[in-house]
N, C-alpha and C positions, 0 to 999 in steps of 0.2 A: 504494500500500500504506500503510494507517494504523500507527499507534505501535504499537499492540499486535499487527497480523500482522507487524508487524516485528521484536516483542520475540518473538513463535511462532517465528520464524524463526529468529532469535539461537539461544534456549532447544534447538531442534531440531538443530542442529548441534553445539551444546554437549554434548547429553546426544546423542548418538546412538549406535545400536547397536555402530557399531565402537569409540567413545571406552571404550563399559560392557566390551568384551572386552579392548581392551586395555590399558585398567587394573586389569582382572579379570589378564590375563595377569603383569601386569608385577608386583603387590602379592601375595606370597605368602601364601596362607590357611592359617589353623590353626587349628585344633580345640581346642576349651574343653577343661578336663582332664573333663569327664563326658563329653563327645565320646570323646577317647581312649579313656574306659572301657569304653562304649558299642563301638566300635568293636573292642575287643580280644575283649570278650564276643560279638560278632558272627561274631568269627574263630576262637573256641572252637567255638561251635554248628556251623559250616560243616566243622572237622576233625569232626565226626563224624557227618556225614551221607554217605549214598554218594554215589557218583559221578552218579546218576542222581537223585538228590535237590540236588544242588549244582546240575546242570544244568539241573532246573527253575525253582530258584528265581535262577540267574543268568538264563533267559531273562523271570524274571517282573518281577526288579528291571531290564531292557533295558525293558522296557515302560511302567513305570512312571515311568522315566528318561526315554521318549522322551513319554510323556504330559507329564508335567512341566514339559519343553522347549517342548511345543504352548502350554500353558497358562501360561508366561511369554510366549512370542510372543504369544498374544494379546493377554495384559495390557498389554504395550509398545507391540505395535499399538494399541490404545485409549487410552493415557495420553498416548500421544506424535502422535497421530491420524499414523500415516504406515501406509505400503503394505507389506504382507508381506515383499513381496520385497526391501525395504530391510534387511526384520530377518534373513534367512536365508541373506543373502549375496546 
């Protein structure tokens, strides 16, 4: 193995998917104050929508969520050249 699939190597371990979750897990995330505002206006709209209006768009933002998800695995899969199933557990 030459210098550099050695330094791939290093770098692969280093940044690997479980290192990103659990430094993800462990550094608490918080929201810009336009976040928060954002967010609160989000949760105004939602009190006044029905119940069957709520339910759609909770299953439309699950979708979009799980699109999302895909299309970060991807990116990670191509940045980091490793195999799927490394990224999804």
């Amino acid at each position: 193995m030459n210098t550099s699939e050695q330094d791939c190597q290093h770098n692969k371990r280093k940044f690997s998917p479980s290192w990103a979750i659990e430094t993800a897990m462990n550094e608490p995330i918080t929201l810009s104050l336009e976040q928060e505002f954002s967010q609160r206006a989000f949760a105004d709209q939602v009190q006044q929508m029905s119940r069957e209006q709520a339910q759609e768009l909770l299953l439309m933002l699950h979708k979009q969520m799980m699109i999302r998800e895909t299309t970060y695995r991807e990116l990670l899969k191509h940045q980091w050249e490793i195999d799927s199933d490394a990224i999804s557990g």
